[in-house]
DRENPA-3360 file (N, C-alpha, C; in nm, 2 decimals, always signed):
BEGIN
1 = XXXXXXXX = -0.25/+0.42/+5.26/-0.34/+0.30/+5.27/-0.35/+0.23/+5.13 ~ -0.34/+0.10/+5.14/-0.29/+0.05/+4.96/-0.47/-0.02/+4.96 ~ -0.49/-0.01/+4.84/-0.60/-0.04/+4.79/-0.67/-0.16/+4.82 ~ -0.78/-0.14/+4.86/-0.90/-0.25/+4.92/-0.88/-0.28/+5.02 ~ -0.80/-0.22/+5.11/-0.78/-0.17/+5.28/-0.93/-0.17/+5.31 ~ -0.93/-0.23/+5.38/-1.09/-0.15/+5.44/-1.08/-0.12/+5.61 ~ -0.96/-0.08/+5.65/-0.96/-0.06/+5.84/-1.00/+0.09/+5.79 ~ -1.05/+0.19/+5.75/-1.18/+0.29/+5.74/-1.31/+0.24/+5.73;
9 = XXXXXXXX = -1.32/+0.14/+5.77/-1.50/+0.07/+5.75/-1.52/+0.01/+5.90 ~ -1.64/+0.06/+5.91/-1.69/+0.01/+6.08/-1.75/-0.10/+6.05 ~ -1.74/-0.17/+6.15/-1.73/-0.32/+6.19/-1.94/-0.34/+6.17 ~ -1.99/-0.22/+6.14/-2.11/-0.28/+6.10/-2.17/-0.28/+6.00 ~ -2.03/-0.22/+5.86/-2.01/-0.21/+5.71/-2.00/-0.32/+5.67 ~ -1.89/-0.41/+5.75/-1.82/-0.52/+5.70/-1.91/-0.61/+5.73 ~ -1.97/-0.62/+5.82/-2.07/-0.72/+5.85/-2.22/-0.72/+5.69 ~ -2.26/-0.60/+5.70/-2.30/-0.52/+5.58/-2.28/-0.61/+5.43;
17 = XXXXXXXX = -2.14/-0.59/+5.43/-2.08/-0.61/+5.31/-2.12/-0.77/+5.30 ~ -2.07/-0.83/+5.43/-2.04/-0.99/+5.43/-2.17/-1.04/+5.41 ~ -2.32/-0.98/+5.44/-2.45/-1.07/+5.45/-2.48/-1.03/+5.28 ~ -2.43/-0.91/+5.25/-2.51/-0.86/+5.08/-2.37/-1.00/+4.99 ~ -2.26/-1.02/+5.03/-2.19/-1.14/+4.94/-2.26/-1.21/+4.98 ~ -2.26/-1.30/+5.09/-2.35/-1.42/+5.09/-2.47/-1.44/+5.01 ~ -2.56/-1.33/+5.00/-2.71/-1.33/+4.90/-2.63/-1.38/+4.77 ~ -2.53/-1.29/+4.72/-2.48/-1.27/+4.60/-2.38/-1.46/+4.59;
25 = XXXXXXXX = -2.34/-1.47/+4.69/-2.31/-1.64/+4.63/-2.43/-1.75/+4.63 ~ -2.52/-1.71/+4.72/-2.63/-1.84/+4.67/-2.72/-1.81/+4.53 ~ -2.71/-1.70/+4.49/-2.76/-1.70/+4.32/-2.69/-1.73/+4.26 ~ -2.55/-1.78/+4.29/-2.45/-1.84/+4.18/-2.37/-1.76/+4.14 ~ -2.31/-1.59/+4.16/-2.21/-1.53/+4.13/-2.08/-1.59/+4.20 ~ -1.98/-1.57/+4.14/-1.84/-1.60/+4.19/-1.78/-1.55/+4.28 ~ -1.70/-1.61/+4.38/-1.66/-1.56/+4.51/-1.61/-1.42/+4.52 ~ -1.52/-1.38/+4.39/-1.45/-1.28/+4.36/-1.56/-1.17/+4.30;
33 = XXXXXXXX = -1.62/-1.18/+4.25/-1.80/-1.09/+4.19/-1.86/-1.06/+4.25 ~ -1.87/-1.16/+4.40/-1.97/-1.10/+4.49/-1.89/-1.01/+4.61 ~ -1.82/-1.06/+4.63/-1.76/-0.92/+4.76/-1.70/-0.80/+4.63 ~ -1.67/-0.79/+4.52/-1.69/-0.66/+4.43/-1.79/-0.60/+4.50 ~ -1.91/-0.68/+4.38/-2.05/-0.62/+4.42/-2.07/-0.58/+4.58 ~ -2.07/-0.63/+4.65/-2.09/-0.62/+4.84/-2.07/-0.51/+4.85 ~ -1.88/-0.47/+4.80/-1.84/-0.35/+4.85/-1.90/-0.22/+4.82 ~ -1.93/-0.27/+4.65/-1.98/-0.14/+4.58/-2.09/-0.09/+4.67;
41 = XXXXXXXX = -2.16/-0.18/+4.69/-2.34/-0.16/+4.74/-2.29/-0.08/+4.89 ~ -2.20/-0.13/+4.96/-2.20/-0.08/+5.10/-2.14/+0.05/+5.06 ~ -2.02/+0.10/+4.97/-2.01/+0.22/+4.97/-2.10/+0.31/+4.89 ~ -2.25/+0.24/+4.80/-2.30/+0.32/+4.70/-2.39/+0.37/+4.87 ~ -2.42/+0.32/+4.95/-2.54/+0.34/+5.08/-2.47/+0.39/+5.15 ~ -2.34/+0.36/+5.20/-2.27/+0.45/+5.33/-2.21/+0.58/+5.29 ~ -2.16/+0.58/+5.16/-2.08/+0.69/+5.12/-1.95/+0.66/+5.12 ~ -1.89/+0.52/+5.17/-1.74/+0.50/+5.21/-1.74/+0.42/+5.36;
49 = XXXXXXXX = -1.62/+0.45/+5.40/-1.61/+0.40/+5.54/-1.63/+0.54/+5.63 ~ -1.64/+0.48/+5.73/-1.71/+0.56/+5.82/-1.62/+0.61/+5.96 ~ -1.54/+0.55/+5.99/-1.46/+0.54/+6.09/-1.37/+0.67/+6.10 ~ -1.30/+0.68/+6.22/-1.21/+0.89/+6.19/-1.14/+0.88/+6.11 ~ -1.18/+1.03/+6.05/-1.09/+1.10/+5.95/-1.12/+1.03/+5.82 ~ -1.24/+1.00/+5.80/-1.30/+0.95/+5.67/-1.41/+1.01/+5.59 ~ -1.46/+1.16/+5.67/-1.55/+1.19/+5.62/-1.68/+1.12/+5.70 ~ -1.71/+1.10/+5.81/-1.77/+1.08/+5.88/-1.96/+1.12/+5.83;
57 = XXXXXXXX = -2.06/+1.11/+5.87/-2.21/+1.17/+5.83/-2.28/+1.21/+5.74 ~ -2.22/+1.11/+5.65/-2.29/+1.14/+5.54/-2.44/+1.01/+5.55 ~ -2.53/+1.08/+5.47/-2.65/+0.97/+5.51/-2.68/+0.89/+5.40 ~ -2.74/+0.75/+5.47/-2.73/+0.63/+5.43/-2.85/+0.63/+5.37 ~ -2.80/+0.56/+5.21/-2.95/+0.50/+5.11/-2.96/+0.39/+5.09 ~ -3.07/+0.34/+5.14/-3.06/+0.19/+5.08/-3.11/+0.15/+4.93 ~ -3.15/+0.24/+4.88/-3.20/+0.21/+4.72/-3.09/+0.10/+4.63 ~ -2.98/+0.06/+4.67/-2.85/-0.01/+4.64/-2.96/-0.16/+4.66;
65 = XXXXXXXX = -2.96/-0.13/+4.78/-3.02/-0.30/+4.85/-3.12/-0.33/+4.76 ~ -3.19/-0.19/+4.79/-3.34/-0.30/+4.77/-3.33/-0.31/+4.54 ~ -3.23/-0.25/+4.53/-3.27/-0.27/+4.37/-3.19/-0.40/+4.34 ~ -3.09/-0.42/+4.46/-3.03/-0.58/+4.44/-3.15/-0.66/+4.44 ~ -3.28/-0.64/+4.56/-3.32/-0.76/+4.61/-3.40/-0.77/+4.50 ~ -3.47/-0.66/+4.42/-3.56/-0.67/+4.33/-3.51/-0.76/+4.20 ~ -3.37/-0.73/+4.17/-3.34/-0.82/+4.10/-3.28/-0.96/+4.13 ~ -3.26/-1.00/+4.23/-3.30/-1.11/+4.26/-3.42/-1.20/+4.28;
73 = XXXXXXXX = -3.54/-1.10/+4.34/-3.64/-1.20/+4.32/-3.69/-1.17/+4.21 ~ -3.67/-1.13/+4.09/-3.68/-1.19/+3.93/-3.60/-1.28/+3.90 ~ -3.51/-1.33/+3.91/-3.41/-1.42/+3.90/-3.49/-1.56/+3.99 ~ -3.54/-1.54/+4.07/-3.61/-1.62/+4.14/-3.76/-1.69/+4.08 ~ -3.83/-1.56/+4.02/-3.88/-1.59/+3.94/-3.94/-1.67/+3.83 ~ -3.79/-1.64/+3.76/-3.75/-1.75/+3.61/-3.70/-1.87/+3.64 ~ -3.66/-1.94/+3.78/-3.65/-2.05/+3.79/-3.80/-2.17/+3.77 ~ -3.78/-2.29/+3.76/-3.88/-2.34/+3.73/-3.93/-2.34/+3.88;
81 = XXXXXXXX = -4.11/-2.36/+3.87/-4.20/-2.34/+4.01/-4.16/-2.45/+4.10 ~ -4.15/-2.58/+4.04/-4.09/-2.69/+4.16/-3.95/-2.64/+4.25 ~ -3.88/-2.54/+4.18/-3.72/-2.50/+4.23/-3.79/-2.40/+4.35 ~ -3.92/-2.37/+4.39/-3.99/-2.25/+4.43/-4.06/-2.29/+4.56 ~ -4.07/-2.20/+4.66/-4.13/-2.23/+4.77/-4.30/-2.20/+4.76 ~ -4.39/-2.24/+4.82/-4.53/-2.22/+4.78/-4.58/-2.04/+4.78 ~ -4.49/-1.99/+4.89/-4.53/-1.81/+4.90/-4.46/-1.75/+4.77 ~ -4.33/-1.83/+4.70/-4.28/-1.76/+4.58/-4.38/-1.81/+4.45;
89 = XXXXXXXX = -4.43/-1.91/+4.48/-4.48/-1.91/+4.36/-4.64/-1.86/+4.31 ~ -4.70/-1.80/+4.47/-4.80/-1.76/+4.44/-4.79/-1.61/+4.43 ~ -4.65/-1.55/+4.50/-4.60/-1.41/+4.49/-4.60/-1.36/+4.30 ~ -4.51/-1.49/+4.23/-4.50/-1.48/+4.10/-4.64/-1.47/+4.03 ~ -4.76/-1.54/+4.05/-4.86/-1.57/+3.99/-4.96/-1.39/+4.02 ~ -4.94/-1.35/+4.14/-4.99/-1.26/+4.19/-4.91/-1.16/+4.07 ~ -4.77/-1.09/+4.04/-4.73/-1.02/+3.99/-4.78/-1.01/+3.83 ~ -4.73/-1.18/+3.80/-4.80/-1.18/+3.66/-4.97/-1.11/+3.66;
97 = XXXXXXXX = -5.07/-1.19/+3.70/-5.18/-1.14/+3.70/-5.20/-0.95/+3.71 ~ -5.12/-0.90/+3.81/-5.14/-0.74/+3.79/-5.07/-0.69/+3.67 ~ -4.91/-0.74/+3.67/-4.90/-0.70/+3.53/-4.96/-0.70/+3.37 ~ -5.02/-0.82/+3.36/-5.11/-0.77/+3.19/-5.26/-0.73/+3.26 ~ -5.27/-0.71/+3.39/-5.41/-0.62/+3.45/-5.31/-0.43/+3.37 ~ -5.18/-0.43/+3.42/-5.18/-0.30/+3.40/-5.17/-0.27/+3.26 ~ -5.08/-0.41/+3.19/-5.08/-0.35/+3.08/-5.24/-0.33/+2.98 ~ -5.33/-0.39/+3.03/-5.44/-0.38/+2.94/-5.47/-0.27/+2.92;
105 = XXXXXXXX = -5.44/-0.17/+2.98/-5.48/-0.05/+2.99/-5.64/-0.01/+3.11 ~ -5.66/+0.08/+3.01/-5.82/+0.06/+3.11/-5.96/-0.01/+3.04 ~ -5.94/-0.11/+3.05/-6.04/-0.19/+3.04/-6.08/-0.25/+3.12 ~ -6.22/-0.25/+3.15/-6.31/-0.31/+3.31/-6.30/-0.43/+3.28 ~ -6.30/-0.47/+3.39/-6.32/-0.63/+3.45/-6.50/-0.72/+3.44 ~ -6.51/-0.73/+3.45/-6.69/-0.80/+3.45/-6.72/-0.75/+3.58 ~ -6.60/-0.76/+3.68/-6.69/-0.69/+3.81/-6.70/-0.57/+3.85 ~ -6.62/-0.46/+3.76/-6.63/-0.35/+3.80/-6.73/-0.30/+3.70;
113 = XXXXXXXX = -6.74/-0.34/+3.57/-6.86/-0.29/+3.45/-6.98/-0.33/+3.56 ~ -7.05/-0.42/+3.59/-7.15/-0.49/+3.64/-7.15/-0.34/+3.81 ~ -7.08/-0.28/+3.82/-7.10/-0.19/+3.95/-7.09/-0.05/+3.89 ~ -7.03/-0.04/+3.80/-7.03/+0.10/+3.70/-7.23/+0.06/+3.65 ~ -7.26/-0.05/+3.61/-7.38/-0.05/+3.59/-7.48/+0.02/+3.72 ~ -7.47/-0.03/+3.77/-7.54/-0.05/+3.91/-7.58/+0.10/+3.97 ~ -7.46/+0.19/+3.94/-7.46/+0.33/+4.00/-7.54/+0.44/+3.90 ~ -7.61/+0.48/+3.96/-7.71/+0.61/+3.93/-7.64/+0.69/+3.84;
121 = XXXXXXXX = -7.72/+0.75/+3.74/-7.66/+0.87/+3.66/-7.61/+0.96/+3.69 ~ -7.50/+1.04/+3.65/-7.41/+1.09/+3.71/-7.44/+1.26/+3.66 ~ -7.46/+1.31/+3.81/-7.52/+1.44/+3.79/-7.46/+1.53/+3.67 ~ -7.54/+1.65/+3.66/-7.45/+1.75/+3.52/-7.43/+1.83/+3.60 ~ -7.27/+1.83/+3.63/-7.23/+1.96/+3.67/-7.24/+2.10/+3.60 ~ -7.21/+2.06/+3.47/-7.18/+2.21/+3.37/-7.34/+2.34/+3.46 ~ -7.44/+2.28/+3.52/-7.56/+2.35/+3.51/-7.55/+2.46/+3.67 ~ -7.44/+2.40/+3.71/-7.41/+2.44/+3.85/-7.39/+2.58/+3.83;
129 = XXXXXXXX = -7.37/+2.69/+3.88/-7.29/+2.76/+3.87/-7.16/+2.82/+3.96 ~ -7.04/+2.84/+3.92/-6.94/+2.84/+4.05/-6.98/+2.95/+4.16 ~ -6.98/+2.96/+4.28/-6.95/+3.04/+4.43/-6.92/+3.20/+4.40 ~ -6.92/+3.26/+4.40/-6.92/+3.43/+4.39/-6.81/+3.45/+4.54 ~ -6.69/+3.49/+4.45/-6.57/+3.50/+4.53/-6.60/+3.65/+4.66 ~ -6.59/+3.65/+4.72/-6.59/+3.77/+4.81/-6.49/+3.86/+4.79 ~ -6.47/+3.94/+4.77/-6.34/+4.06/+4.74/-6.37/+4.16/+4.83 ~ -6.29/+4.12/+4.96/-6.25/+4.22/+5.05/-6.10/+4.32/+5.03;
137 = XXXXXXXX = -6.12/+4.46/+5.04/-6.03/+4.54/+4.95/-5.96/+4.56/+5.16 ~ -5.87/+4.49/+5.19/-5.81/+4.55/+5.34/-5.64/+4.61/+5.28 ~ -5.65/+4.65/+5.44/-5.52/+4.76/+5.43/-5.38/+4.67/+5.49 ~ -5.29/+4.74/+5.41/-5.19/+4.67/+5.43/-5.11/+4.70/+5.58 ~ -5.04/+4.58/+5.64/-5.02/+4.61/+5.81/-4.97/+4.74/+5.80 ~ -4.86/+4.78/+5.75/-4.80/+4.91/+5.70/-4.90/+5.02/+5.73 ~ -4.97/+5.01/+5.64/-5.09/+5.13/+5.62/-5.16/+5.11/+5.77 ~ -5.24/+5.05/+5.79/-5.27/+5.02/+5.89/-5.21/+5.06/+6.05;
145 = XXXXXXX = -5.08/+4.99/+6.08/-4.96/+5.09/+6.17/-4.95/+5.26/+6.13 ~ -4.95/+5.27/+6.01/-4.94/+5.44/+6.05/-5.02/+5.52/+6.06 ~ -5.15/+5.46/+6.02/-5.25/+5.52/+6.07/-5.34/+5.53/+6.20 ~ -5.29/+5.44/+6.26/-5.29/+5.45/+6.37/-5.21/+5.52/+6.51 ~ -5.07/+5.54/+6.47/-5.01/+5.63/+6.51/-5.06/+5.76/+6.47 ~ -5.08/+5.79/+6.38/-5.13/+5.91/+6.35/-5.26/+6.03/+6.42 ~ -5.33/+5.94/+6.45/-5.45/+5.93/+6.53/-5.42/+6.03/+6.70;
% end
């Protein structure tokens, strides 16, 4: 079989392969870069072709996909907002906002200090004292079967 054959790939690889190049030509990679990329991705998920005598059952990951899609909608991102549909650019606005929320660390907001106010002093555990474990000393099934035979 001479190289980049693909009659070992089922007809729902190739279709596969053909929708992940299409994504990959409307971001602007080149015709020849994106069915690269395609193929990679469908054999990094399938394991290969799938069809007999190829090693058939091996199981499918999509982590290929979805780390394509993630980096494309960053790429999507960094275009200017007019290039942007109204759900991407409130998606972006949304992301930024949690991002320097995560980076701040933990610093309250006005609305969560103002509810941390609001709530009652917070009991002292240390005064508690912990539960008194019960220590039952039983016999092992062993022990137990032979002594009953015994009997």
């Amino acid at each position: 079989m001479p190289r980049g054959d693909k009659s070992s790939y089922t007809s729902k690889q190739k279709r596969q392969a053909e929708h992940i190049e299409e994504g990959y030509r409307r971001r602007g990679t080149s015709e020849g870069e994106a069915e690269r990329r395609a193929w990679t991705t469908v054999n990094k998920e399938t394991g290969g072709g799938k069809k007999e005598g190829s090693g058939r059952g091996k199981k499918v990951n999509t982590a290929p996909s979805r780390k394509g899609g993630k980096l494309g909608g960053t790429a999507a991102a960094k275009r200017p907002a007019a290039a942007r549909s109204a759900s991407a650019r409130k998606a972006a606005q949304t992301r930024k906002r949690r991002a320097t929320a995560a980076s701040s660390g933990s610093k309250k907001t006005a609305a969560s200090k103002s509810s941390a106010a609001r709530k009652p002093a917070a009991r002292k555990t240390a005064a508690r004292k912990p539960a008194a474990r019960k220590t039952t000393a039983r016999k092992s099934t062993t022990v137990r079967k032979t002594a009953t035979r015994r009997k």
